[in-house]
C-alpha positions in Angstrom: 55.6 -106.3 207.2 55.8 -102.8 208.5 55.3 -100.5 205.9 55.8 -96.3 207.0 55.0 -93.6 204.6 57.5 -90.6 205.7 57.8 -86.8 204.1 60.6 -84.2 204.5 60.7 -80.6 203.4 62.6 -77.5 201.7 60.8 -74.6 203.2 62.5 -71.1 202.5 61.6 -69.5 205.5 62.8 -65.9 206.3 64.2 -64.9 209.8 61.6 -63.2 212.0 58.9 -62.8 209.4 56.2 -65.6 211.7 53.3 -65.2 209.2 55.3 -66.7 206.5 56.8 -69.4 208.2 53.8 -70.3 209.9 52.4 -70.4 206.7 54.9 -72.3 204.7 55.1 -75.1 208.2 51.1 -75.4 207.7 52.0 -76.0 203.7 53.8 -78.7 204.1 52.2 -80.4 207.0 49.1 -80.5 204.6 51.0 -81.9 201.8 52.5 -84.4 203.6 49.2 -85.4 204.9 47.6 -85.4 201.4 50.8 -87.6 200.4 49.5 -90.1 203.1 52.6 -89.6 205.0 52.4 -90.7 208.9 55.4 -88.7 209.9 56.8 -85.2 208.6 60.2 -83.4 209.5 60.7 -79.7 208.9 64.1 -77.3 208.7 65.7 -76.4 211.8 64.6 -73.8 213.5 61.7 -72.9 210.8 58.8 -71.2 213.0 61.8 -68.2 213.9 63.8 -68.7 210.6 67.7 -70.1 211.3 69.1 -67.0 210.3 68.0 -64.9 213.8 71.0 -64.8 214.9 71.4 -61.8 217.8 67.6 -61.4 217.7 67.7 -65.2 219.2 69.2 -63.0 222.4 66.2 -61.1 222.2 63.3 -62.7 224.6 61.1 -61.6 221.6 62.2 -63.8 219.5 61.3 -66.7 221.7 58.1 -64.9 222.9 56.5 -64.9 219.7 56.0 -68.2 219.7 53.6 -68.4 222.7 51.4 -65.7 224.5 52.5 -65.4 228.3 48.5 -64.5 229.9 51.3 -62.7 232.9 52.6 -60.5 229.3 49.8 -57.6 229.7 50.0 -56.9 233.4 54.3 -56.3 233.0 55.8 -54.4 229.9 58.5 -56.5 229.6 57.7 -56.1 225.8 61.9 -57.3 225.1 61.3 -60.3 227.4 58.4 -61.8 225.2 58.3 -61.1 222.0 60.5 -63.6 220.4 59.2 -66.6 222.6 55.9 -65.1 222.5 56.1 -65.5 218.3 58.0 -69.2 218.8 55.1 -70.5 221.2 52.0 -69.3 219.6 53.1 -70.2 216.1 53.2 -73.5 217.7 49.5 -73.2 219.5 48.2 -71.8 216.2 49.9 -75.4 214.6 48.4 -77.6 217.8 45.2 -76.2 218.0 44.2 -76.5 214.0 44.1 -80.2 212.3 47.4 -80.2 211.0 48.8 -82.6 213.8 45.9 -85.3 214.1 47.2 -88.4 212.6 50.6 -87.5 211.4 54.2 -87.0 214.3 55.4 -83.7 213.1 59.0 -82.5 213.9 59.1 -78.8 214.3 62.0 -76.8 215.0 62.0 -73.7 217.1 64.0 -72.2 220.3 63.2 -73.1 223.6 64.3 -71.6 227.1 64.5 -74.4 229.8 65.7 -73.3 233.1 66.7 -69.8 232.0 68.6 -71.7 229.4 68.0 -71.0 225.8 68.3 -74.5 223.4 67.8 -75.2 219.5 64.5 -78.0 219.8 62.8 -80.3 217.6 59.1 -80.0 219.0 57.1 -83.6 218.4 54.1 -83.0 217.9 51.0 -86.0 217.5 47.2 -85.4 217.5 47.1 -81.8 219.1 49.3 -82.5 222.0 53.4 -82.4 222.5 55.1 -85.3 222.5 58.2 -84.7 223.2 61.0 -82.0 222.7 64.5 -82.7 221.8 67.4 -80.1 222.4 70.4 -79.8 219.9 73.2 -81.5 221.4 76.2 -80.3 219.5 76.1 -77.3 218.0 77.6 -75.4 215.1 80.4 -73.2 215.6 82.8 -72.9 213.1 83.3 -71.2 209.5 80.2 -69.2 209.2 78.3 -70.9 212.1 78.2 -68.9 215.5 75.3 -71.4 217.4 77.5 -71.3 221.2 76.6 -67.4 220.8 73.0 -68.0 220.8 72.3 -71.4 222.5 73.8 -74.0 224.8 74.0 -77.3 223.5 72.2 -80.2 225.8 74.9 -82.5 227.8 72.4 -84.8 229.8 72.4 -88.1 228.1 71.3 -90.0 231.1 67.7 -88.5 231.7 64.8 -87.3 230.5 63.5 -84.2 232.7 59.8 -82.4 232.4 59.4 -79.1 230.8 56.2 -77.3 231.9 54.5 -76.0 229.1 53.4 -72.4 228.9 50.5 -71.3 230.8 48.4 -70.6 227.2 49.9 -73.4 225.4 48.5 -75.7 228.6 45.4 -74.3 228.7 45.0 -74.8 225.2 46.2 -78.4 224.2 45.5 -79.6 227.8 48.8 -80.7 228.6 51.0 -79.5 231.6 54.3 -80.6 231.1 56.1 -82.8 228.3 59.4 -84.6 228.3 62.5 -82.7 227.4 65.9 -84.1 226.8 67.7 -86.7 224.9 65.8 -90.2 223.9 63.6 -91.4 221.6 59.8 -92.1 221.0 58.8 -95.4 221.1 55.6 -96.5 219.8 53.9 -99.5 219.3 55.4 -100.2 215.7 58.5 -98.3 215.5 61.1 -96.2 217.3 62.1 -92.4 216.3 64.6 -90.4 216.9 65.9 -87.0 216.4 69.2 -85.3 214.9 70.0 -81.7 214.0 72.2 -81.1 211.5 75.6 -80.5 212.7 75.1 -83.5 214.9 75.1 -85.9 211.6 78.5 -84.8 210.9 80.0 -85.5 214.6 82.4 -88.5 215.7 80.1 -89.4 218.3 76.7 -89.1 216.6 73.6 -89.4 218.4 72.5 -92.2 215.8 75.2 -94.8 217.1 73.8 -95.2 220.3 69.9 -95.3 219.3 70.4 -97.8 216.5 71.8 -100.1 218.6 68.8 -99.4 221.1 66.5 -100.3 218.4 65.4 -97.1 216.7 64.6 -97.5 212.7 63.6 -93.6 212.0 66.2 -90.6 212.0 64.8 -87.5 211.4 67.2 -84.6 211.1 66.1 -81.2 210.9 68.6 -78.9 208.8 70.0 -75.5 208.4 72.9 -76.2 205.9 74.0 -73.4 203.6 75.3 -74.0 200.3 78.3 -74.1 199.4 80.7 -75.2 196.3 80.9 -79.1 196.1 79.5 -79.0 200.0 76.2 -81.7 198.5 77.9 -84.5 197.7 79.8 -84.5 201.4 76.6 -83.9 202.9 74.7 -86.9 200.6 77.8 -88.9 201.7 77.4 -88.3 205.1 73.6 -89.1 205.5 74.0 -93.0 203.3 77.1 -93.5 205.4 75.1 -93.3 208.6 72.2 -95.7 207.0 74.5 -98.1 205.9 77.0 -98.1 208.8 73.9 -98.4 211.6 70.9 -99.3 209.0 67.5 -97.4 209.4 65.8 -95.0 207.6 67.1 -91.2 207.4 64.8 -88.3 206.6 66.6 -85.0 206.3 64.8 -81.8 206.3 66.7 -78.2 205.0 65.8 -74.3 204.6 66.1 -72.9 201.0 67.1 -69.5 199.8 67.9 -66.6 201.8 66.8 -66.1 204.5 67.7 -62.8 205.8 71.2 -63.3 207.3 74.8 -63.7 205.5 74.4 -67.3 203.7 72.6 -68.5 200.9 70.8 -71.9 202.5 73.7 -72.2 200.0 77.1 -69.0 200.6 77.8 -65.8 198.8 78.3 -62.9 201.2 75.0 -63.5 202.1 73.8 -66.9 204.1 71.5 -68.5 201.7 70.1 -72.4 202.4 70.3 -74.6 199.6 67.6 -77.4 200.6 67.8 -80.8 199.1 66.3 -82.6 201.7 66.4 -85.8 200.8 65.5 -90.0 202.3 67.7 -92.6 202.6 67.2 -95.9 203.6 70.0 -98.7 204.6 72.3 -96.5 202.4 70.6 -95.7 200.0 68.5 -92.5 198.7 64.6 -93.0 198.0 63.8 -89.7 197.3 66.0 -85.7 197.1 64.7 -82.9 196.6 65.9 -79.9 194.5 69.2 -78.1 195.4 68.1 -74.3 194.1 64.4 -74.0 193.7 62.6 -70.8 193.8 59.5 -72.8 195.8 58.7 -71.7 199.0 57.5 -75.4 200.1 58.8 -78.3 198.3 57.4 -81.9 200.1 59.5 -85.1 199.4 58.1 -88.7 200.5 58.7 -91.8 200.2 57.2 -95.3 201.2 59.9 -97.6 203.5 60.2 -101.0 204.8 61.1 -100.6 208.3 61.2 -104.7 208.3 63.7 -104.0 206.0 65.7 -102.2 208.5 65.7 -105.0 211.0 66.7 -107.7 208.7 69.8 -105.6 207.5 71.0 -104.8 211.0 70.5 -108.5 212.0 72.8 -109.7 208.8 76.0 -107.6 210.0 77.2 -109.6 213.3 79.0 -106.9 214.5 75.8 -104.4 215.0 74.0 -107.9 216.7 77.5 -108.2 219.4 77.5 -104.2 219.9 73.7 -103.6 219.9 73.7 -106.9 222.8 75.3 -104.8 225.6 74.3 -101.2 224.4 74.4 -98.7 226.8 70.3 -97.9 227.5 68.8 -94.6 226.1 66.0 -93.2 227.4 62.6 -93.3 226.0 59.0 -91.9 225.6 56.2 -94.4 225.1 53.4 -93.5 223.0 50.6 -95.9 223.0 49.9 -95.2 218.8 50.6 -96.8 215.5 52.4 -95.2 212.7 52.7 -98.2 210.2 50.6 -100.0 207.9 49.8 -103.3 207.8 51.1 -105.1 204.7 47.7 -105.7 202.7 47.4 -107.0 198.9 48.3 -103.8 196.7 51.3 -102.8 199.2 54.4 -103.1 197.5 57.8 -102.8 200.2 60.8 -100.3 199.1 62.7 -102.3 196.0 66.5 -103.6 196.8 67.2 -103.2 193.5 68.9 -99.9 192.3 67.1 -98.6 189.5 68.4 -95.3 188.5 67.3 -93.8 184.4 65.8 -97.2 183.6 63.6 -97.5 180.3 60.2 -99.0 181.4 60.7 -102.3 180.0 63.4 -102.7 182.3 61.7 -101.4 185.7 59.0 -104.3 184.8 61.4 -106.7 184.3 62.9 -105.5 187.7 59.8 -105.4 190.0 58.4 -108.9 188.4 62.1 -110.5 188.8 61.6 -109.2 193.5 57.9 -109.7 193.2 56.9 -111.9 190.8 54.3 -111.6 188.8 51.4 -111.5 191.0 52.9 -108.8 193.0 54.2 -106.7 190.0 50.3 -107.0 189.1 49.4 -105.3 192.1 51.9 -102.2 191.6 51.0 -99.6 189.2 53.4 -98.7 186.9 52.4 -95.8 185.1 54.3 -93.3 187.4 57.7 -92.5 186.4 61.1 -93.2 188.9 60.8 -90.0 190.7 61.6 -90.7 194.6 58.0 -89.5 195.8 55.8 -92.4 195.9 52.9 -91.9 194.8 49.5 -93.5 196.1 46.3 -93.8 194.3 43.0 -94.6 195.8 40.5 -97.2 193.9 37.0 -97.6 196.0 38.9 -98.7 199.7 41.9 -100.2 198.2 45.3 -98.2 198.2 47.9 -99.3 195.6 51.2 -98.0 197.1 54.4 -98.2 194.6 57.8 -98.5 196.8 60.4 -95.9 196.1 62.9 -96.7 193.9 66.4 -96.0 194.7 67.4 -92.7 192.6 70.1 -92.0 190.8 71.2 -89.1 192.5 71.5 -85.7 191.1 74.6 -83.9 191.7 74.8 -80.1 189.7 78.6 -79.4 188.5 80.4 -76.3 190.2 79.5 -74.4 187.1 75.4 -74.6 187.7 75.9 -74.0 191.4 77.5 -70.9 190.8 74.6 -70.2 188.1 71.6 -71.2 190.2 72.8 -70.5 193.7 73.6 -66.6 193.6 70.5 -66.9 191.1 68.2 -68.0 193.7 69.7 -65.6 196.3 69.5 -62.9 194.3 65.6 -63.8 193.9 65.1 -63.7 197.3 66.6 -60.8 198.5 65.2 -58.8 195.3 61.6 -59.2 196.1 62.4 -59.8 200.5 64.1 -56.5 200.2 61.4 -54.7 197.6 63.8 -52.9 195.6 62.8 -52.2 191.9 66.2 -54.1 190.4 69.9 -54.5 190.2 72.0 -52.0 189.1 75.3 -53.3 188.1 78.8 -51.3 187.6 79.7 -53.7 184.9 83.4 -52.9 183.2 83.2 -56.2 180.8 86.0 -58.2 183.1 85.4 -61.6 183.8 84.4 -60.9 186.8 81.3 -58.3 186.9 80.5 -60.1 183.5 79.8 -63.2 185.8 77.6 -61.1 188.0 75.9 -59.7 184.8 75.0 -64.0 183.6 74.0 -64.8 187.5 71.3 -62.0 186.8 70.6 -63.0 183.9 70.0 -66.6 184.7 67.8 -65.3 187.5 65.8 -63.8 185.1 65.8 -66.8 183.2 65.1 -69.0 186.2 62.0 -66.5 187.5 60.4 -65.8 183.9 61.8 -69.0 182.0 62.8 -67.0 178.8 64.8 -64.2 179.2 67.5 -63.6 176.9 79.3 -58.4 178.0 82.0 -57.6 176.6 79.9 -54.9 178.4 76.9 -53.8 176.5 76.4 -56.6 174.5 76.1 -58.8 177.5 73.8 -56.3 178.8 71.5 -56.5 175.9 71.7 -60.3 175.9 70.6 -60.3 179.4 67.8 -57.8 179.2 69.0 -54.8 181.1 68.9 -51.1 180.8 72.6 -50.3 179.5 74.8 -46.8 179.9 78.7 -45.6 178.8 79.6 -43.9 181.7 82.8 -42.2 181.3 84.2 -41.1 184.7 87.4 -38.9 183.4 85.8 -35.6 184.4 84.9 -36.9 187.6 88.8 -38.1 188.2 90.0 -34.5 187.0 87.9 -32.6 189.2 89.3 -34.6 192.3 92.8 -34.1 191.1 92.5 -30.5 190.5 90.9 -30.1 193.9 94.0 -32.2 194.9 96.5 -30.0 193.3 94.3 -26.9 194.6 95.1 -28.0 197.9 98.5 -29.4 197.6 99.9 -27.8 195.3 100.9 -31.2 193.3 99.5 -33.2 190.8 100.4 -37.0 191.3 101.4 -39.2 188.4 100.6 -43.0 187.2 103.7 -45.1 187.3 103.7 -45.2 183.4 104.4 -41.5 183.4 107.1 -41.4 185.9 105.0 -41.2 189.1 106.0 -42.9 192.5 103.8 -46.5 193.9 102.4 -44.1 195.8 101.0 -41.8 193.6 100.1 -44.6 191.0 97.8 -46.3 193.9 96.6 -43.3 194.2 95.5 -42.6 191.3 94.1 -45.9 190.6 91.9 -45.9 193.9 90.2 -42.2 193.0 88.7 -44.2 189.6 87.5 -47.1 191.8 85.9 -45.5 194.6 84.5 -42.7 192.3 82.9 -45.6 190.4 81.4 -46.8 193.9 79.7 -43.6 194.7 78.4 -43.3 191.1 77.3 -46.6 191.1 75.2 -46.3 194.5 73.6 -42.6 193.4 72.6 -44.2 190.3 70.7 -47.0 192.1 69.0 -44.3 194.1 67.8 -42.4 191.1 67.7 -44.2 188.2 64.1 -45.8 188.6 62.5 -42.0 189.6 64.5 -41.3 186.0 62.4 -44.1 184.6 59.0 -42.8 186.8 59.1 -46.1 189.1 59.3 -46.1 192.6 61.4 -48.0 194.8 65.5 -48.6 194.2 68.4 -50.7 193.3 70.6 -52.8 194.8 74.1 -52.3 194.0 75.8 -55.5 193.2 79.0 -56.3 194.0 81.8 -58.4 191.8 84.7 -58.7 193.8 86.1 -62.9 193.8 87.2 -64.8 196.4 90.8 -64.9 195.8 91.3 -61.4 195.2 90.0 -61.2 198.6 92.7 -63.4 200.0 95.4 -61.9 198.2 94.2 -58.2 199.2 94.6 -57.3 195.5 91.3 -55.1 195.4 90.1 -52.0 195.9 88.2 -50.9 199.7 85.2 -49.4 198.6 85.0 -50.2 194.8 83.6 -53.9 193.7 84.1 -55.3 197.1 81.4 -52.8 198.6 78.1 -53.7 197.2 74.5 -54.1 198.8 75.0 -58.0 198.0 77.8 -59.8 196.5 77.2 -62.7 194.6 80.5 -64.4 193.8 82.3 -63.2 197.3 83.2 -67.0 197.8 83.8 -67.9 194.1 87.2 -68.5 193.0 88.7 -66.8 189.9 89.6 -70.2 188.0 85.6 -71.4 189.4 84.9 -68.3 187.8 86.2 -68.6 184.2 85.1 -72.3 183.9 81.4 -70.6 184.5 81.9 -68.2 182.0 82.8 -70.8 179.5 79.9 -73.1 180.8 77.5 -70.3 180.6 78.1 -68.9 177.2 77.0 -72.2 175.6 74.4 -73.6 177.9 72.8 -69.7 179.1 73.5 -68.6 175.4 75.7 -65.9 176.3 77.9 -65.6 173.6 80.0 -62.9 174.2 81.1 -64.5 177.6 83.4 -66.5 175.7 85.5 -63.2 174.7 85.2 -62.1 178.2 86.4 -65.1 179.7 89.7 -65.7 176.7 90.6 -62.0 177.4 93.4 -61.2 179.9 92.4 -59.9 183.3 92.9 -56.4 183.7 91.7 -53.8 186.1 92.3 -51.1 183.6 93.2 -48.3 185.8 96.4 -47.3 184.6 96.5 -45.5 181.2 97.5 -47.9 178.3 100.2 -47.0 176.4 102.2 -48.6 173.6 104.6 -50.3 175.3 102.3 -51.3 178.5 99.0 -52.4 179.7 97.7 -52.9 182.8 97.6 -57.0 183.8 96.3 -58.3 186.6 98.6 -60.9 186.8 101.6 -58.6 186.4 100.4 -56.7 189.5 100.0 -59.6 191.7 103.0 -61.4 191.2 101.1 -64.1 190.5 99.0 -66.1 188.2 94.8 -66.7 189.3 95.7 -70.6 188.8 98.2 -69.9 191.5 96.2 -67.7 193.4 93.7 -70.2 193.4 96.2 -72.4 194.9 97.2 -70.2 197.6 93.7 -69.9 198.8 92.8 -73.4 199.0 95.9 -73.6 201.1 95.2 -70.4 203.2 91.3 -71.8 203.7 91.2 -75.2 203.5 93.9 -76.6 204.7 94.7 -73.6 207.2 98.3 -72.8 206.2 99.7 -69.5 206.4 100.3 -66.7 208.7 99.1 -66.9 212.1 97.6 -63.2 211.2 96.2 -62.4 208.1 94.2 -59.0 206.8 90.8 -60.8 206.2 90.8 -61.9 210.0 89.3 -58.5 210.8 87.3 -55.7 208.0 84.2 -53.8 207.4 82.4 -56.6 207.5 82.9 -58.2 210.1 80.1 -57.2 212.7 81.1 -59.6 215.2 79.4 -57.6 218.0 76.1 -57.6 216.0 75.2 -60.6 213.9 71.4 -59.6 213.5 70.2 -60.5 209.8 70.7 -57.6 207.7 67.7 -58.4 205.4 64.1 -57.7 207.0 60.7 -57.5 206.2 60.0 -54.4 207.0 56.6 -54.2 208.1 56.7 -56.6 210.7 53.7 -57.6 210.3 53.1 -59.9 213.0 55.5 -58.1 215.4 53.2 -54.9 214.7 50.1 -56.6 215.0 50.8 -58.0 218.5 51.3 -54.4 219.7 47.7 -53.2 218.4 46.9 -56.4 220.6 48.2 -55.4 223.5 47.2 -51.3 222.5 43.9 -52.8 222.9 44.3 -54.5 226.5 45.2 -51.0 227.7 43.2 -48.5 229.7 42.7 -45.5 228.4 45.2 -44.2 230.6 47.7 -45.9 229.2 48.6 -48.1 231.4 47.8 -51.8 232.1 44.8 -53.1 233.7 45.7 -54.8 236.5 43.4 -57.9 237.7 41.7 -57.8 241.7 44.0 -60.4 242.5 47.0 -58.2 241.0 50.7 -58.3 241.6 51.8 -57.1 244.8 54.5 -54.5 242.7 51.2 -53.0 240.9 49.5 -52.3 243.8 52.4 -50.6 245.2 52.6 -48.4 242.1 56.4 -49.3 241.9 57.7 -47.9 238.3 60.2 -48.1 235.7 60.8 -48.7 232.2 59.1 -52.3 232.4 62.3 -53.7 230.9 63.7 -55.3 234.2 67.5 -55.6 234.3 68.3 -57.5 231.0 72.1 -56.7 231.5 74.6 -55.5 234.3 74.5 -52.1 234.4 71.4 -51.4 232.4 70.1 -49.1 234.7 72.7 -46.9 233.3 71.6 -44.4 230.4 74.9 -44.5 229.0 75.3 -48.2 229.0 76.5 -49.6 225.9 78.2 -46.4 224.3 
């Protein structure tokens, strides 16, 4: 009996910030250890952060992961930085005790041939065992991987990567295999998948099952999305029970920096849940929306398991008979344990909310009672397995299959904007929200996302407008904007000589839009000069960020305003639907204990910028042509099911930044960017310029010059380039 003690992660890792992802990858590599775990996988791409995006183009980015010895005598500063900070995060990792005993996964970028690549990094007892390049890659809805990286296409081979010339010198290791394969040791086979590539047709998995391999272990970027869990939970028991074996998936958490929410509102946030699974079923899942930085899941598995449920399905036996060969690495180490009195394999029997009588009954009924004896059952069904140590005999408890959890649309839309708005509040440093907050449905949904923030952060915090306010916590003001509206239209009529009129009084479409659009954007302006003073109003430093409420369907339907509630620092519902919307509202005025939610959400949506009169009032309904319920219709078709136009307004705005998809979200000291320069500051004569060695590069000693950038494009030696 092979018995294999595996951890996965959450990490919420923040793009180009390299001290705190080192940090978290060290966290978790030590609690896995401490969990007595044998093999840990991490999050895709975690020593850079997933959310690079065009810093990935940068050579920094890669740079910063190793330290090129050539890097002081040429200032090709752009060249290294990134793979400087990618490669010496990993030396720092391989040169420490964090790797002796246990195969970590590590994801970073990796430049092969002048070819840049999205790599798991094996890593075992200080030394690289192996690195394996993303093979499909992610390029569709908010995914833009081809920009970045090329995905690997050799399935035939696996070629030798020389190692960098300080990452050599330091682990004692030249060259390592790269390429697609797997890692055969002595007691069990492992193989790698990254993310997108457990969603394909042709899946990686297929082929290495059937050439024996037991242990999947996919590193994850996957942002969050409405209902997007239970696909993905799906996906990964589909793939254990179609090809048996045991599946550990590894995510980022929170926001990273870039446009998602590793789970996605305007802003690309993660939303972790890494999880195991084993022949189709889950042993152990992490949280969804955590405000952890490193969250460890393990779980104890049976990998003889795994070979006596692929050899009961005929079919896999036929198939996996004349496989097509995949190549391999050999590593002469064990990973498993030996089965020894007190070891207890992974239970068949799904147990999910049992009463303790009943998980006794269960474990004596597959044991029997002498092995039931040997298990302790103190622990409660949790997926982590937990091990306890009496004198020199270990008492491991199997994981029991969970009943997994799934959260209803209404608590994603509470905890996932919740946990993004975390993160970008204390990533960004800003001193709060501030909030233009007209008691609709909704800005009043903004209002309870910040307030279960604060509820989530502090664990006890407690419109129409400024009664929501005050049930939330925040700092309320009335702020009439008539005399602001007057002074534009007398400047208006100043200059014109006319004075335009709403709809209701006669006016034209025209002048009624008009008129409606001077409220809105004034409101905007307001709302973003308040941010900027209010807190020196209140003596505290820093600022606000401006929040936005503008919903996804109104965004499909162009029925809002350019520059009001669509233009925000950060937008929490941008991909929230108006009918998700009011079932939140109902949801959280009972279980947040926001009352007055339930009048927001039973009142008719209005924008309320036409004058009410006795015979009319503004509806947004009436203005649309349309009823949400519909609207909400029209946009499932328009995005889901990709009917419609061929051109719509949405394919192109403000937004859309398609020739620069750096993060927008940064640590702003740079702290490990800045202390590499005072590094190289240091190498530098006092001149100023590099010390060159005796056996120096023919170009030094020729005193040839330039900007020490090289050519990084055509036509860079061109000042104007690029305007």
């Amino acid at each position: 009996m092979r018995l294999l003690r595996v951890a996965t992660c959450n990490l919420n890792q923040w793009a180009m910030d390299f001290d705190t992802n080192l940090r978290n990858v060290k966290e978790s590599i030590a609690r896995a250890k401490a969990a007595g775990a044998a093999v840990r996988v991490g999050p895709e791409l975690e020593l850079t952060g997933y959310g690079c995006e065009d810093h990935f183009l940068e050579q920094d980015t890669t740079a910063h992961a190793y330290h090129l010895t050539w890097f002081k005598f040429f200032s090709f500063s752009v060249y290294c930085c990134v793979s400087i900070c990618r490669w010496e995060c990993l030396k720092d990792i391989l040169t420490g005790d964090y790797t002796d005993n246990i195969l970590c996964s590590i994801g970073m970028p990796v430049i092969f041939n002048s070819v840049r690549y999205n790599c798991q990094v094996f890593c075992l007892n200080r030394k690289i065992i192996m690195i394996r390049p993303k093979m499909s890659l992610a390029n569709d809805g908010n995914y833009r991987e081809f920009r970045w990286f090329s995905a690997w296409t050799f399935k035939d081979e696996i070629v030798e990567f020389q190692l960098p010339i300080e990452v050599s010198e330091a682990i004692s290791q030249d060259t390592v295999p790269f390429g697609y394969g797997y890692i055969r040791f002595l007691d069990v086979s492992l193989a790698a998948e990254t993310c997108e590539e457990l969603f394909t047709a042709n899946a990686p998995r297929i082929d290495l099952a059937l050439n024996g391999v037991e242990v999947f272990m996919n590193a994850s970027g996957s942002h969050h999305q409405l209902r997007k869990l239970n696909l993905r939970i799906d996906s990964i028991r589909n793939a254990t029970k179609t090809c048996g074996g045991v599946y550990m998936y590894a995510n980022q958490q929170g926001c990273d920096g870039s446009r998602l929410y590793y789970v996605c509102f305007k802003s690309f946030s993660l939303d972790g849940c890494c999880c195991i699974a084993v022949n189709g079923d889950l042993v152990a899942q992490g949280s969804q929306f955590s405000l952890k930085d490193v969250e460890v899941m393990n779980a104890l598995v049976d990998l003889d398991a795994v070979s006596s449920y692929r050899a009961s399905v005929s079919s896999f036996r036929e198939q996996a008979s004349h496989r097509t060969n995949v190549p391999f690495v050999k590593v002469p180490y064990k990973l498993c344990q030996s089965f020894r009195s007190g070891m207890i394999p992974t239970s068949p029997v799904q147990v999910s909310c049992v009463s303790p009588i009943f998980e006794i009954l269960c474990m004596i009924i597959v044991y029997g009672i002498f092995g039931y004896c040997l298990c302790t059952i103190s622990e409660r069904v949790s997926g982590i397995l937990p091990v306890t140590q009496q004198g020199n005999l270990f008492l491991s408890r199997p994981s029991l299959i969970l009943q997994i959890m799934y959260h209803c649309p209404e608590e994603e839309i509470a905890f996932g904007p919740s946990c993004l708005l975390w993160d970008y509040l204390r990533r960004s440093q800003a001193s709060g929200f501030l909030l233009p907050l007209s008691g609709g449905a909704d800005s009043s949904s903004v209002a309870a996302i910040v307030g279960c923030m604060c509820q989530l952060v502090i664990k006890d915090t407690r419109s129409r407008a400024k009664r929501l306010s005050e049930e939330i916590g925040s700092f309320h003001l009335n702020v009439p904007i008539d005399s602001i509206v007057s002074a534009f239209l007398s400047l208006f009529e100043t200059l014109t000589g006319k004075r335009p009129r709403y709809k209701v009084d006669g006016g034209s479409n025209a002048e009624n839009l008009g008129l409606q659009n001077i409220q809105a954007r004034s409101r905007m302006v307001l709302a973003f000069m308040m941010a900027s003073l209010m807190p020196w109003v209140h003596n505290k430093s820093g600022f606000y960020l401006v929040l936005g409420s503008s919903n996804v369907d109104e965004g499909l339907r162009g029925y809002l305003t350019k520059y009001d509630c669509s233009s925000a620092d950060i937008n929490p519902i941008g991909s929230v639907s108006k009918q998700d919307l009011r079932a939140f509202l109902r949801w959280a005025a009972i279980h947040l204990k926001y009352s007055s939610l339930a009048e927001v959400e039973s009142a008719p949506p209005t924008a309320e910028l036409e004058p009410i009169r006795a015979n009319y009032s503004q509806l947004d309904e009436v203005d649309m042509g349309m009823t949400y319920e519909e609207l909400s219709v029209y946009g499932r078709l328009r995005k889901i099911f990709r009917c419609g136009p061929v051109s719509m307004f949405q394919s192109y705005s403000p937004e859309d930044n398609r020739f620069d998809l750096r993060q927008f979200l940064y640590n702003s000291r740079w702290p490990y960017q800045f202390r590499k320069i005072n590094e190289l500051v240091q190498e530098m004569g006092k001149d100023g310029k590099w010390e060159t060695p005796a056996e120096g590069l023919q170009t030094a000693q020729t005193g040839a010059q330039g900007s020490g950038m090289g050519v990084v494009s055509a036509g860079s030696s061109n000042p104007s380039a690029g305007f």
